[in-house]
C-alpha positions in Angstrom: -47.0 5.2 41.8 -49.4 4.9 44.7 -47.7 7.2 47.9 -47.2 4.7 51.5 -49.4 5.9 53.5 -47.8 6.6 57.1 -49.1 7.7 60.4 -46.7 9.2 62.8 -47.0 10.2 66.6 -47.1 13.8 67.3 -45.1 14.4 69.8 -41.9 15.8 70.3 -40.2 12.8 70.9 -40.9 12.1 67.0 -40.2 15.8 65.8 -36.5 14.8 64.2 -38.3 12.0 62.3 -41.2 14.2 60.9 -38.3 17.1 60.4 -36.2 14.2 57.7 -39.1 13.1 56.3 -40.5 16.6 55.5 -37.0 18.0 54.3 -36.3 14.8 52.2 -37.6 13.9 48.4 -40.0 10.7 50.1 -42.4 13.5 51.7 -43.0 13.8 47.8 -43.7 9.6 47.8 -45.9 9.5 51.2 -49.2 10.0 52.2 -48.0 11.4 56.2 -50.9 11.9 59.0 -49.9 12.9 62.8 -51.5 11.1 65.6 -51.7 9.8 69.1 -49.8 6.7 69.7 -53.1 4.6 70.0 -54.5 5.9 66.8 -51.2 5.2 65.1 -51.2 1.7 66.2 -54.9 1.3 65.1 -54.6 2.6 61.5 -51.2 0.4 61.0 -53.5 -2.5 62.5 -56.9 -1.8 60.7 -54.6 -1.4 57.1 -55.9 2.6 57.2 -51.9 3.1 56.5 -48.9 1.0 55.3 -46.8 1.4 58.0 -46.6 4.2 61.2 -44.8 5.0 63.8 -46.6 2.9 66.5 -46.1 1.6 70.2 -44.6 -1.6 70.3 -47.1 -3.1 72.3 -49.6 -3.9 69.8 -47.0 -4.7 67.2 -48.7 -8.6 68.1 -51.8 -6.9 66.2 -50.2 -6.3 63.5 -50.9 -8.3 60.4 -47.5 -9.5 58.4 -46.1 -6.8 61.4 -42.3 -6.2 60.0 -40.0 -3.9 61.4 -39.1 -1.2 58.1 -36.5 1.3 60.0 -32.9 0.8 61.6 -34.4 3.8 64.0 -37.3 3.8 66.7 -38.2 5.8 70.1 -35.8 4.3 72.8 -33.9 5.0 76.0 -31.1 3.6 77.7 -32.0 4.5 81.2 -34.6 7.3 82.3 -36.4 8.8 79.4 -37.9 11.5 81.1 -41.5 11.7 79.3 -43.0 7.9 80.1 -44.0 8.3 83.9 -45.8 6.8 87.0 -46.9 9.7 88.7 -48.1 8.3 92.1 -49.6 10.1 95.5 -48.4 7.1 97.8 -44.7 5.2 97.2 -44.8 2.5 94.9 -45.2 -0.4 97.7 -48.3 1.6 98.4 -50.1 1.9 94.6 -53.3 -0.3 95.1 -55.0 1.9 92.3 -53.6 3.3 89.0 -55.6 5.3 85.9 -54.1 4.2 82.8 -53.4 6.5 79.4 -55.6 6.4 76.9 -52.8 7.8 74.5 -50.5 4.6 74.5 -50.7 0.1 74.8 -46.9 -0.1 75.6 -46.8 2.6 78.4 -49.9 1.1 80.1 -48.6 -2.5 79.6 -45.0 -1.4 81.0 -46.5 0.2 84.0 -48.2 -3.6 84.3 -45.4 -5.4 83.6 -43.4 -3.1 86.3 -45.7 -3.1 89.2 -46.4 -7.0 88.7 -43.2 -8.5 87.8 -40.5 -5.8 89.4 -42.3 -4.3 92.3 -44.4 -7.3 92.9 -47.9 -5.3 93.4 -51.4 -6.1 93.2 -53.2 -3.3 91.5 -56.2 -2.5 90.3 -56.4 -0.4 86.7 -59.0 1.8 85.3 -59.3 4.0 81.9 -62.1 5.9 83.5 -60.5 9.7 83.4 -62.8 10.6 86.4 -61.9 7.5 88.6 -59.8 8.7 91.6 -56.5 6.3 92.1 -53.4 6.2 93.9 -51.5 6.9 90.5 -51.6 7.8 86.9 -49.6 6.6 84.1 -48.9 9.8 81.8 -47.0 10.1 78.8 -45.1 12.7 76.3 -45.7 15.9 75.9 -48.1 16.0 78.8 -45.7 15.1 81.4 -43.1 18.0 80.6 -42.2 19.7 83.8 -45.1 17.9 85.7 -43.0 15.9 87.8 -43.0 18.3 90.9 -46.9 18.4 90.9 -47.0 15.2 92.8 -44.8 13.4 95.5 -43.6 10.5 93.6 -42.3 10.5 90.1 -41.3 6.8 88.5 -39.5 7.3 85.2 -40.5 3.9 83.5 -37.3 3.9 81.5 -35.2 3.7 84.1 -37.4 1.3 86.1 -37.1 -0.7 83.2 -33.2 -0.7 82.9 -33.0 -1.5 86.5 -35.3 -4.5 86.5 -33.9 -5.7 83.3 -30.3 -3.8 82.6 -31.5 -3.4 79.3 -32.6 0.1 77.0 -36.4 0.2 75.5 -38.3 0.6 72.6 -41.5 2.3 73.0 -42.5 2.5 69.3 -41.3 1.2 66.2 -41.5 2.1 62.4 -43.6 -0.8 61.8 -45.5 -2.2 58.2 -48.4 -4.5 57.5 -47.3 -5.8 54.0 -44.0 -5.7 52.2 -42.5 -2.8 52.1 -39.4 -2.3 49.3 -35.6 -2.1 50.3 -35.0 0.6 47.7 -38.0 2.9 49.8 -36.9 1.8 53.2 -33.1 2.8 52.4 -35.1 6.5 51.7 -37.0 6.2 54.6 -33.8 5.6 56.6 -32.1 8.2 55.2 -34.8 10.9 55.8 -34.7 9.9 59.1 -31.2 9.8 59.2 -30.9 13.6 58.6 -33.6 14.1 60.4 -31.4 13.1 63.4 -28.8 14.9 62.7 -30.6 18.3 62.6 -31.8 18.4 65.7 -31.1 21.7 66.4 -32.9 23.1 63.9 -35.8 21.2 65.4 -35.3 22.5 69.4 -35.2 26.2 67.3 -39.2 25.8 66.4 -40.0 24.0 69.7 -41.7 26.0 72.5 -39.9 26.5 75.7 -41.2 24.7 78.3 -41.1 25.4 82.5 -39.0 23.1 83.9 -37.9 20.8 81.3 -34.7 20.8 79.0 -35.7 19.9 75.6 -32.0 19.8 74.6 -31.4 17.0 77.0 -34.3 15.2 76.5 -33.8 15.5 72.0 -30.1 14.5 72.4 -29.2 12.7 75.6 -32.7 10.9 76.9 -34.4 9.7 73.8 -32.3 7.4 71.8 -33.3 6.2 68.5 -31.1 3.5 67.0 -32.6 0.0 67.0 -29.9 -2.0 68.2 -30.0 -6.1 69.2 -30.3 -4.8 72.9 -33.1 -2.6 72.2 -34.6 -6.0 70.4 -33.9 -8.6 72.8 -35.5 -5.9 75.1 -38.7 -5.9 72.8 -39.1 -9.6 72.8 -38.8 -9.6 76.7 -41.4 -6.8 77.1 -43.6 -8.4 74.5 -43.1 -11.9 76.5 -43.9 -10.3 80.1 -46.8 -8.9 78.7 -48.4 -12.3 78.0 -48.1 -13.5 81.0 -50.1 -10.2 82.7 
């Protein structure tokens, strides 16, 4: 039997995933790389893999794009690892440097500042360009947020434009992918979930930042119809940018 080939984000928002899936009999059945959340999204889009772990964003890219897991990367409020750091106050960002790491955090950040704070902004990927703000994401932004004067967790700006949760990634395939296998996958993830704590014991401390909180309280991983009606809005703002 050919192995589904799946790329995963490596960060440690996905560590209970990559935990299940590694303790489970499917790691035996998959074909698992580790990426950013850009290069995930362009290996499910290119057909590289069968299915990854990818930001929602460019699930539009996706080919036969089909949603293969009852689990995803979400919050229901602040998330505390999906940021607008900013110099200036928000009514004052006339500049912002986006992430190369990830579509949906640089398209929420656009969707925010346009629709919600009702700014004109100017963007720029250029990693030397000097702006007002920066969009930074995951691992990168633990304990960072008292290196600059304003901190705008984009989860929680999120819930209070729209009073719904988010999904910033998704299990997502590009063909058809079995119900007997996605039942497995689920599972794997499943127990993946529920061992968290073994995963925080192999995690390195970090200044400033509770990885506890942020495993079991900030990041929530069920995809409910919330979480999905939030998708469809998100993907629908983002048309109109």
């Amino acid at each position: 039997m050919n192995k589904i080939k799946i790329s995963a984000v490596a960060y440690t928002n996905t560590k209970a995933f990559i935990y299940g899936l590694e303790h489970s009999d499917i790691i035996n059945r998959i074909d698992l790389s580790l990426d950013i959340p850009s290069d995930c999204a362009a290996k499910v889009i290119s057909g590289e893999v069968d299915m990854g772990l990818m930001p929602v964003a460019a699930i539009p890219l996706v080919p036969n794009a089909n949603l293969v897991a009852d689990y995803c990367i979400g919050s229901d409020g602040a998330v505390n690892s999906v940021f607008i750091f900013s110099d200036v106050p928000v009514q004052e960002i006339k500049t912002l440097k986006l992430d190369s790491h990830s579509r949906t955090s640089n398209n929420l950040a656009k969707v925010l500042l346009k629709f919600y704070w009702k700014q004109d902004v100017q963007f720029t990927t250029d990693p030397n360009a000097k702006t007002d703000a920066i969009v930074l994401i995951g691992d990168r932004t633990f304990g960072k947020k008292d290196n600059y004067a304003f901190a705008y967790d984009m989860g929680a700006e999120w819930k209070n434009f729209t009073g719904l949760p988010f999904m910033y990634a998704a299990w997502v395939a590009n063909k058809q992918i079995s119900q007997a296998f996605k039942d497995e996958f689920n599972a794997a993830l499943k127990f993946g979930l529920e061992n968290r704590n073994e995963v925080l014991k192999d995690l390195p401390k970090t200044e400033n930042f509770d990885l506890a909180d942020y495993l079991y309280n900030k990041l929530q991983f069920e995809v409910t119809e919330d979480r999905k009606k939030a998708l469809n809005m998100f993907l629908a703002y983002i048309e109109q940018l």
